[in-house]
C-alpha positions as CSV (number, residue, x, y, z in Angstrom):
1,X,-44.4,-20.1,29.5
2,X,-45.8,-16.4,30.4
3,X,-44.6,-17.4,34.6
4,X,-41.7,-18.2,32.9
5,X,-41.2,-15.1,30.4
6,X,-42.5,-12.6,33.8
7,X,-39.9,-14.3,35.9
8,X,-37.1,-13.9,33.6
9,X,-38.3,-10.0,33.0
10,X,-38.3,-9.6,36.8
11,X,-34.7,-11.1,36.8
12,X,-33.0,-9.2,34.0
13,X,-34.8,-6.2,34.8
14,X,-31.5,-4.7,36.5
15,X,-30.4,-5.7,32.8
16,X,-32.6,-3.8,31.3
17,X,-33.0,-0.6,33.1
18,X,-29.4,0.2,31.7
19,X,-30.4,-0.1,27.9
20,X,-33.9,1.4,28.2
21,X,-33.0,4.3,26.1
22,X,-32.2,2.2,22.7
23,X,-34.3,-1.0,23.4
24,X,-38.1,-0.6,23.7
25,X,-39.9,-2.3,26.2
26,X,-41.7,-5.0,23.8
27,X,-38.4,-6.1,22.1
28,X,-36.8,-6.5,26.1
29,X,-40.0,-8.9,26.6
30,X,-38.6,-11.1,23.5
31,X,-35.3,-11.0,25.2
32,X,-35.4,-11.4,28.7
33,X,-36.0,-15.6,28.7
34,X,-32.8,-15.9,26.3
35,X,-30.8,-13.3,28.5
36,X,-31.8,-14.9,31.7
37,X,-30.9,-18.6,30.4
38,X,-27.7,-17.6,29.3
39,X,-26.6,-16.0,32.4
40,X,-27.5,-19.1,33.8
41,X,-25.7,-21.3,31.3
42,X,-22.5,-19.2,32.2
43,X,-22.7,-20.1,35.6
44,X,-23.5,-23.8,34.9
45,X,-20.5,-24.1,32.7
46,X,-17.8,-22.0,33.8
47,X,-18.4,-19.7,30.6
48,X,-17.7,-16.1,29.4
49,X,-19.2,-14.4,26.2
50,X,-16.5,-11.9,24.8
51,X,-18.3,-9.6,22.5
52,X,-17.2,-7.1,20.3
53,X,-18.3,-3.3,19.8
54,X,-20.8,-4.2,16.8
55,X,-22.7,-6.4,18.3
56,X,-26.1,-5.6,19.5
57,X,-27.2,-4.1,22.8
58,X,-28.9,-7.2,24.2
59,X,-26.0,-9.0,23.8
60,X,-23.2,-6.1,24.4
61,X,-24.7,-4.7,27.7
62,X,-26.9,-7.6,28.6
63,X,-25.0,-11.2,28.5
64,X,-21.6,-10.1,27.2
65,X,-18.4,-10.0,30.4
66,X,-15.9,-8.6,27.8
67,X,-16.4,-6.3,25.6
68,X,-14.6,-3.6,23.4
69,X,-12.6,-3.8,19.8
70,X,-10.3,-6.3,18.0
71,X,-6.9,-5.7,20.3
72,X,-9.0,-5.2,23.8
73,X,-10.4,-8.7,22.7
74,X,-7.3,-10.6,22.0
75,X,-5.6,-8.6,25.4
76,X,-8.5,-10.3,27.2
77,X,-8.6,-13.4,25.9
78,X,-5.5,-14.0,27.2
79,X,-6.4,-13.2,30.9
80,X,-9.9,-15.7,30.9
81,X,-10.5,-18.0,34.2
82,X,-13.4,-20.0,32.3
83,X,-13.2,-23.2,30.9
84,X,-15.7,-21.9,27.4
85,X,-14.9,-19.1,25.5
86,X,-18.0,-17.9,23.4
87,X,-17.0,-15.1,20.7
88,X,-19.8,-13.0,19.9
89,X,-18.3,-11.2,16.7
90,X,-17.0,-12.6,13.5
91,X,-15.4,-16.0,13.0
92,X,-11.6,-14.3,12.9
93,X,-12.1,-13.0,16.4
94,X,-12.9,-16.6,17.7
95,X,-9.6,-18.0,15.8
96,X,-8.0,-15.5,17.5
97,X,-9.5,-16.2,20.8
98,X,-8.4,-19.9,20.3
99,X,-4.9,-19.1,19.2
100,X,-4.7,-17.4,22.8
101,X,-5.9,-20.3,24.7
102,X,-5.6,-23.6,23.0
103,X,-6.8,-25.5,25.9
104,X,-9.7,-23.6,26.1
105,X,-12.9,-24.3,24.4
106,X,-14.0,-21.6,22.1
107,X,-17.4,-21.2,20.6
108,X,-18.5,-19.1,17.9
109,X,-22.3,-19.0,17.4
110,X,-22.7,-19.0,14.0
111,X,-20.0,-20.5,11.7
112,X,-21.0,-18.6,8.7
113,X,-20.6,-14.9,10.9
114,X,-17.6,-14.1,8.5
115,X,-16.0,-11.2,7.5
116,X,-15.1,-9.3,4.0
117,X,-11.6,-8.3,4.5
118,X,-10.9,-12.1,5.8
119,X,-12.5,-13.1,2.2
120,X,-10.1,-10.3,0.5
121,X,-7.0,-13.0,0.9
122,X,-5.4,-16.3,0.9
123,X,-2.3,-17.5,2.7
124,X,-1.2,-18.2,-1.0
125,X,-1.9,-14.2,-1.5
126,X,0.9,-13.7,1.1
127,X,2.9,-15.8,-0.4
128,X,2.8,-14.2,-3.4
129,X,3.3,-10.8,-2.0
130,X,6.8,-12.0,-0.3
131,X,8.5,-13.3,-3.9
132,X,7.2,-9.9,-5.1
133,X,9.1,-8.0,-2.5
134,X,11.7,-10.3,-1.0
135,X,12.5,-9.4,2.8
136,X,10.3,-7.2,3.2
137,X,8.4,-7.9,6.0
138,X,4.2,-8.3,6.6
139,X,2.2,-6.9,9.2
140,X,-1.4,-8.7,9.3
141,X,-4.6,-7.1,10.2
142,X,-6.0,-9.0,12.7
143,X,-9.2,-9.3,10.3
144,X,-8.1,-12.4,8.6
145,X,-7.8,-16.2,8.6
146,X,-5.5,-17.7,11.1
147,X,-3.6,-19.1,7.5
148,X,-2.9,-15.9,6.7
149,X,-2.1,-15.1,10.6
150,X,0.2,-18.0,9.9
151,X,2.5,-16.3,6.8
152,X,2.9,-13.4,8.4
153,X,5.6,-11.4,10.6
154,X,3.6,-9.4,12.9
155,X,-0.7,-8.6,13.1
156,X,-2.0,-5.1,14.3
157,X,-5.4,-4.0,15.1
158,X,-6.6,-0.6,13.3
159,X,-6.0,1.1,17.8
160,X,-2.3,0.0,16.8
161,X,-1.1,-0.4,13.7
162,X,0.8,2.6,13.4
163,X,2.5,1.4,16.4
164,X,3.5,-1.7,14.8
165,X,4.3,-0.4,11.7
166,X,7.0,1.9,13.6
167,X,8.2,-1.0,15.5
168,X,9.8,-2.7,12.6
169,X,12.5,-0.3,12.4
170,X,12.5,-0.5,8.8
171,X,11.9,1.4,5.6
172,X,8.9,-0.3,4.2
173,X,6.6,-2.7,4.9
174,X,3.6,-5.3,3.2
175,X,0.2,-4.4,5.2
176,X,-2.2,-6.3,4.3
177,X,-5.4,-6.8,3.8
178,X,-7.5,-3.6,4.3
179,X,-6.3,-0.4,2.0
180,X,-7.8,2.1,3.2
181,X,-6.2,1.3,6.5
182,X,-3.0,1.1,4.9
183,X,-3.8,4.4,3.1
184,X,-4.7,6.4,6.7
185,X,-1.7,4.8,8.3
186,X,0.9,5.8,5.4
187,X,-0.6,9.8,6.2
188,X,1.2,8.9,9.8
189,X,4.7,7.7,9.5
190,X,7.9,7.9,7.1
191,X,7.5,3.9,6.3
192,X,6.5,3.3,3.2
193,X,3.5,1.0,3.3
194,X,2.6,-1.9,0.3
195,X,-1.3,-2.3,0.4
196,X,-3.3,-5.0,-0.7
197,X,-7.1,-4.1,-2.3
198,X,-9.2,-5.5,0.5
199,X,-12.0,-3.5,2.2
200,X,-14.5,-4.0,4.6
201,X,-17.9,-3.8,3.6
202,X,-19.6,-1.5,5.9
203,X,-16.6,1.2,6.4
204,X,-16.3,1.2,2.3
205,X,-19.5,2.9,1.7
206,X,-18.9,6.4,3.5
207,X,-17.9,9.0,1.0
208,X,-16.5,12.7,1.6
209,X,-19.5,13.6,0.2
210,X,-21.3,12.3,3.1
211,X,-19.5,13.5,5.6
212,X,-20.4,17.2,4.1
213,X,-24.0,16.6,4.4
214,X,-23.8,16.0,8.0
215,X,-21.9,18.8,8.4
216,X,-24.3,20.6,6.4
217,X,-27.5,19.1,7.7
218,X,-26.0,19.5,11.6
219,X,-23.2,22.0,11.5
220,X,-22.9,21.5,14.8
221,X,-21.9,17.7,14.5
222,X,-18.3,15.9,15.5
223,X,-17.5,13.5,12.8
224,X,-15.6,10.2,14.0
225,X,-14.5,7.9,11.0
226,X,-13.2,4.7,11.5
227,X,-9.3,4.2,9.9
228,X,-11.1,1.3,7.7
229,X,-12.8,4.1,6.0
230,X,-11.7,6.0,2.5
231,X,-8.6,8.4,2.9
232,X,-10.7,11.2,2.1
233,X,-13.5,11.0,4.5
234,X,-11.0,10.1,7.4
235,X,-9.3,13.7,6.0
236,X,-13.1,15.2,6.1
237,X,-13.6,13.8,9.9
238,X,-12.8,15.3,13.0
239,X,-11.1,11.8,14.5
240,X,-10.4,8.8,12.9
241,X,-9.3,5.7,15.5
242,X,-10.8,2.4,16.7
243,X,-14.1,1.6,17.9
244,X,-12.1,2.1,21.6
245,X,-10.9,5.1,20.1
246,X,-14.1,6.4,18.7
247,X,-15.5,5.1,22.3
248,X,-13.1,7.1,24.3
249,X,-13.2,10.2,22.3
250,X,-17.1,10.6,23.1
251,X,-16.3,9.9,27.1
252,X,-13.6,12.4,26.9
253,X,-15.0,15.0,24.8
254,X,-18.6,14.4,25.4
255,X,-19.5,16.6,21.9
256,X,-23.1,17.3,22.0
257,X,-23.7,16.1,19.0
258,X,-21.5,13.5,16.9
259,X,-21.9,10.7,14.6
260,X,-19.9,7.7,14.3
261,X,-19.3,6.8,10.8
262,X,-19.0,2.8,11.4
263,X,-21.0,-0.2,12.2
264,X,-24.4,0.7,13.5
265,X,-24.6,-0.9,17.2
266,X,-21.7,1.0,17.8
267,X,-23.5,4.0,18.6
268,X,-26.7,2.5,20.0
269,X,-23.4,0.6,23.0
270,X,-22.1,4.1,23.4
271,X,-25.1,5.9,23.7
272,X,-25.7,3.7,26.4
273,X,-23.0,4.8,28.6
274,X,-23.6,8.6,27.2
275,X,-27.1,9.3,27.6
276,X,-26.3,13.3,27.4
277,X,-24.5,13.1,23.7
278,X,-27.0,13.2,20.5
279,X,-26.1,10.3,18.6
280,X,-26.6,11.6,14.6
281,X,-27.2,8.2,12.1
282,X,-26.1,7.6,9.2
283,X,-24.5,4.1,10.1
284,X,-24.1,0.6,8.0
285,X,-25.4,-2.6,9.3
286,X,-22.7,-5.5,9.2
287,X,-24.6,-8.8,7.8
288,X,-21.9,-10.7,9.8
289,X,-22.2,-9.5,12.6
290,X,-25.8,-9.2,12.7
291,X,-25.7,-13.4,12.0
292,X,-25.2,-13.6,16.0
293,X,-27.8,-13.3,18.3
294,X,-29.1,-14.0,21.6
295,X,-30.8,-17.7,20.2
296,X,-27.8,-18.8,19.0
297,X,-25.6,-17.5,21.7
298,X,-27.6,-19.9,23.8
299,X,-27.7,-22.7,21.5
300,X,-23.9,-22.6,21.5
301,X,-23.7,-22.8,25.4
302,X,-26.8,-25.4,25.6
303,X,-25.6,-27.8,23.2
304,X,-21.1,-27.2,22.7
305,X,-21.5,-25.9,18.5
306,X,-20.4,-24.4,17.2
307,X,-16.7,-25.2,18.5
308,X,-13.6,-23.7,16.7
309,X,-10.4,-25.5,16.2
310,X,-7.5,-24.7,14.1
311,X,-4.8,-27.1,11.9
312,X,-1.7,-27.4,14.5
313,X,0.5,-26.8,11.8
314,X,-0.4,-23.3,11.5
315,X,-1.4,-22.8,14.4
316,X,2.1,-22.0,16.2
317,X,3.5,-19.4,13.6
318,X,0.2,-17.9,13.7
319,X,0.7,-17.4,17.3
320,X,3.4,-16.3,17.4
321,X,2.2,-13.4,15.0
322,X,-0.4,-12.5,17.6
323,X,1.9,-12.8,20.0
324,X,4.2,-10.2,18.8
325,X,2.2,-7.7,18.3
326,X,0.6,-8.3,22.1
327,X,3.7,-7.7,23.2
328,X,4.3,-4.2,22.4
């Protein structure tokens, strides 16, 4: 086992010279055999691990091929030469990966990795909301079930639902689940926008009174909010966008100091590719997320589990909801 462990240091130590900065030496030594087998088992099996921006930096910058938010995901997916798709993120994100390539096999690592906007509604919950307001058509956060997918017009991503909203070409429109992001986008366009109460979990939490401690604490700071936050601390923020957004504001900008009010390993994968911009916690840990891991990322390529399939008879209207909104 230690010729073992040493030769899988020696190997991913290329790996690991890039995420030094946020991962100690002692933790890389726990990681390096699970990093090294997997890149092996990618190779073996003609696999890619698509990973999204809250996942940690072992995975993010050392197994991951893809990486980046919800709609950079789903873009990707569609463009895969691999016969195993394994979604390191939420259980949504794999549906969606599937919907994309149905003759593809798609993994998700840990069926229980769910999500609390997902859990905020029912495909019954849409239906609801259409006899409520007849004609009116329903734009779908990607964070949901593909059975909600499935009763909808058209999904967006929080990089472009304003985008989609404006694409309708008509006066109002259902956005469901996430408020708040219904909220930030109604502050942006002449549509009126009918919001459902869902939130997520970790973006929930911020308040505008946190966002002036920062600023008093480090007046000095840049303040990015993620649209999934409150109305009033994306209005007490410097930026609101997408983790891409949030991502390519610090490569632009480079602010010396700034803090990312979102998921936690979102700052410790950017910090990565910034080492000269201060990264400034607070942050929130999403439990879902933080279900996948480098064991089980392995597991899933060493043994075919966890594999994700979806009813056919929702399947193609689903599609075709993420399909629409791709094509903009």
């Amino acid at each position: 086992m230690a010729n073992l462990s040493s030769s899988a240091l020696a190997r991913t130590a290329p790996l690991y010279d890039r995420v030094k900065r946020v991962i100690p030496p002692p933790e890389w030594a726990v990681f390096a055999e699970d990093v090294d087998a997997i890149l092996a088992l990618k190779r073996e099996r003609n696999a890619v691990v698509l990973a999204h921006n809250y996942q940690t930096p072992e995975i993010f910058h050392g197994v991951a091929d893809i990486v980046g938010d919800s709609l950079l995901l789903a873009r990707e997916a569609t463009k895969v030469n691999a016969d195993i798709i394994v979604l390191a993120g939420v259980h949504f994100m794999a549906e969606t990966a599937k919907l994309l390539n149905p003759e593809k096999t798609v993994l998700i690592p840990d069926l229980a990795a769910g999500c609390s906007l997902a859990d905020s509604i029912t495909a019954q919950d849409v239906r609801l909301m259409r006899q409520r307001y007849p004609g009116v058509p329903v734009v779908t956060y990607v964070n949901t079930s593909v059975a909600v997918k499935a009763e909808s017009d058209i999904c967006c991503t929080s990089g472009n639902a304003l985008k989609v909203v404006e694409s309708l070409g008509v006066e109002r429109v259902i956005m469901l689940p996430d408020e708040y992001l219904a909220q930030n986008i109604a502050t942006q366009t002449d549509v009126k926008i009918i919001a459902w109460k869902g939130h997520c979990e970790v973006h929930e939490l911020f308040t505008a009174s946190d966002v002036r401690q920062l600023r008093e604490n480090h007046p000095d700071v840049t303040i990015l909010a993620h649209p999934e936050c409150p109305p009033e601390v994306v209005a007490e923020a410097d930026f609101s966008g997408s983790t891409a957004a949030m991502s390519e504001y610090v490569g632009k900008q480079r602010p010396p100091r700034v803090v990312l009010l979102t998921e936690c390993s979102m700052s410790d994968n950017v910090s990565v590719l910034h080492p000269e911009v201060e990264f400034i916690r607070p942050c929130n840990l999403c439990p879902h997320m933080k279900r996948i891991t480098l064991k089980n990322i392995r597991h899933a390529l060493e043994t075919g589990r966890d594999e994700v399939t979806i009813d056919p008879a929702i399947a193609a209207p689903a599609r075709r909801a993420v399909e629409r909104m791709l094509a903009l």
